[in-house]
Every structure is written in structure tokens, then in C-alpha cells.
N, C-alpha and C positions, 0 to 999 in steps of 0.2 A: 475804511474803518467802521464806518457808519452801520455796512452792511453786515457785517461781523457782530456788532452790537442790538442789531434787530432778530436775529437769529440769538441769541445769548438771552434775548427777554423773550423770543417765542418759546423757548426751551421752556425760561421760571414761569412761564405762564403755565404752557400744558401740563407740568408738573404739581404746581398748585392747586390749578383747578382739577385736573385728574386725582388728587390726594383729598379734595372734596369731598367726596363721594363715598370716601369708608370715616368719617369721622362724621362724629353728633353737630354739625354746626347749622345754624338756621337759615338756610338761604333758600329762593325761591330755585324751584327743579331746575329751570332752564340755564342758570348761572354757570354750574360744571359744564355742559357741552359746551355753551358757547365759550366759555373761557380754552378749552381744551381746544377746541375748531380755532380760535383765535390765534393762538399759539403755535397750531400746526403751521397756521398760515404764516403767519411772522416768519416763519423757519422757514418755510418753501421761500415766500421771497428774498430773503439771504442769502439760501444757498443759489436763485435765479441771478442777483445782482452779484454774489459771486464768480457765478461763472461766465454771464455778461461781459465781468473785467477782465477775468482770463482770458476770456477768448479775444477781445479786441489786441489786447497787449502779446497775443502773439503772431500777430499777422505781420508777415513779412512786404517791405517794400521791395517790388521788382527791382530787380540789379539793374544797375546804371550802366549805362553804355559807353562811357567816357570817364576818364578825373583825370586830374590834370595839377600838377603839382610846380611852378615854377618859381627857384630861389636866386637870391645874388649871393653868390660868394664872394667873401673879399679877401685882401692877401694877405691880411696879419691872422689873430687869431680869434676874432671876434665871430660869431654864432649867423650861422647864414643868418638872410632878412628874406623870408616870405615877402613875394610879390604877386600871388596871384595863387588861387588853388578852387578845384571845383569839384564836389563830392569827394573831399577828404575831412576825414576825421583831424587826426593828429599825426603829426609828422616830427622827426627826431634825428638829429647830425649828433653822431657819435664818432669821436677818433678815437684812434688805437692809436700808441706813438711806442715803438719795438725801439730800442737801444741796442744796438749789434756792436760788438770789437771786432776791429777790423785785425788783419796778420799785422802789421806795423805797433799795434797797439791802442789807435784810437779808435775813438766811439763814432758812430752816424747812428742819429737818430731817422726814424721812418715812421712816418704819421700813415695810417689806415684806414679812412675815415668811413663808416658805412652809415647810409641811411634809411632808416625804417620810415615808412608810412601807411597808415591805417586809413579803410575807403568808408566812407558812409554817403548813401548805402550801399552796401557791395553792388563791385560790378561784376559783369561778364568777364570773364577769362578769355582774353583775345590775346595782343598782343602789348608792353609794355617796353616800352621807350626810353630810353635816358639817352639825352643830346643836347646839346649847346648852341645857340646861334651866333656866339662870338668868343669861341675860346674853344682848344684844343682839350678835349677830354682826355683823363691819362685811362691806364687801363680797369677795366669795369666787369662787374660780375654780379647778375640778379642770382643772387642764391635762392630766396623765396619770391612766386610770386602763386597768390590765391584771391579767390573775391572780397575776403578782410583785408590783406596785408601784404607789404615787399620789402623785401631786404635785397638792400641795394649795396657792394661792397665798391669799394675802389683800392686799385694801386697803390697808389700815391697821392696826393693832398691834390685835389683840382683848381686849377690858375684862380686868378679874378674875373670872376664872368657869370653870367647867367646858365644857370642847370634847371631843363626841364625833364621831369618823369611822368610821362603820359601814357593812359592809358585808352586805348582805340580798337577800331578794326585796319 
């Protein structure tokens, strides 16, 4: 903000001291350039610390070569519990739960659950992973996967157990 405010006063500078210069006012000659040179400069360094910011803030960090997202699920309906995650952003369990009647005339409910996760800083696009080392995954469907983000769908509601989504070569 600062540097926006130095540039805003090299402006009213060069402008005053350049309006100097047609008006009766008693000042020593050298006062208008310098004030106008002043000014110019104020401005150049604004618009330099300006683009100094821009440029840093849009440098990209090299995409990561891994993340690694590992959750427990549990068996009522309580919100996974993050155990571990490495260059992820933000991560989100969402159910769907579809109400069907059946021919008889009762209901089943069917829970949908998918999950999204966000990478920082993106990675490579290699290969991504969803597996369990102690529970029978039901069936699974990466709909998106890109170096921001995965959508991750599932069957049916997955057991109690630990789900990892990793991302590797």
C-alpha cells in the first residue's frame, strides 16, 4: 500500500511544481525542476516496487512429486479424522445418501460418499491411489484428478478403517 502512496505524492508533487512555473509566485528558479525531477522519481519508484510485488507473487512453486492424504473412517456417522497428509491443501468427505423404493414398497437408503482434495503445491500428474491397508474398499471412481484437485467417488459408505489417497509415480 505504501508503494501506491509514494507514487500518489510523486504525482501531487510533479504537478505542483510543474504548475509553478506559469504562475507569478516567488521562488528560487531551481525549485520547479527539482520538485518536478522529484516527483517523476517518487513515481518511477512505485511503479518499480509495484512490479517488484507482482512479479514475486506470481512465481510458481515446482509441483510436488507426492501428497499423500491418509484418513480413519468410522462406522457411525461421525466426519473422517485426518491422520496424516502431505502437500495437501484442504480435503472434504461429502455423502450423498439416494432414498430408492423398493417393488414391495419399502425404502433403502444408499449413502454416496465422495471425496475431494485439494494439492498444495500442485503436483505432477502421475498416478493416484486410493487403498486401504486394513479394510475392504467398496467400489471407487476418481472422476477428477489434475495437479489442484481429485474427486474421489465411492459405491457405497466404506467399512471402519483407514483410507489412503496418494499421489506418486
Amino acid at each position: 500500500m505504501i508503494d501506491r502512496g509514494i507514487g500518489v505524492a510523486g504525482i501531487g508533487l510533479a504537478l505542483i511544481f510543474g504548475a509553478t512555473q506559469y504562475f507569478e509566485v516567488s521562488l528560487p528558479a531551481w525549485i520547479s525542476p527539482t520538485g518536478v525531477g522529484l516527483g517523476i522519481f517518487m513515481l518511477g519508484a512505485s511503479v518499480g516496487l509495484v512490479w517488484s510485488g507482482r512479479s514475486r507473487g506470481t512465481e510458481k512453486a515446482a509441483p510436488a512429486e507426492r501428497a499423500l492424504l491418509r484418513l480413519h473412517i468410522f462406522a457411525d456417522n461421525h466426519v473422517p479424522e485426518r491422520l496424516a497428509d502431505e502437500n495437501i491443501f484442504r480435503w472434504y468427505y461429502l455423502s450423498h445418501i439416494l432414498v430408492m423404493e423398493r417393488s414391495d414398497g419399502a425404502q433403502k437408503a444408499v449413502e454416496l460418499p465422495t471425496i475431494f482434495v485439494t494439492f498444495e503445491p500442485e503436483v505432477r500428474i502421475t498416478t493416484l491411489k486410493v487403498r486401504s491397508p486394513d479394510m475392504r474398499l467398496p467400489r471407487h471412481e476418481v472422476k477428477e484428478f489434475n495437479q489442484k484437485f481429485a474427486i474421489i467417488v465411492f459405491s457405497e459408505r466404506p467399512p471402519e478403517g483407514t483410507l489412503e489417497i496418494r499421489v506418486e509415480k
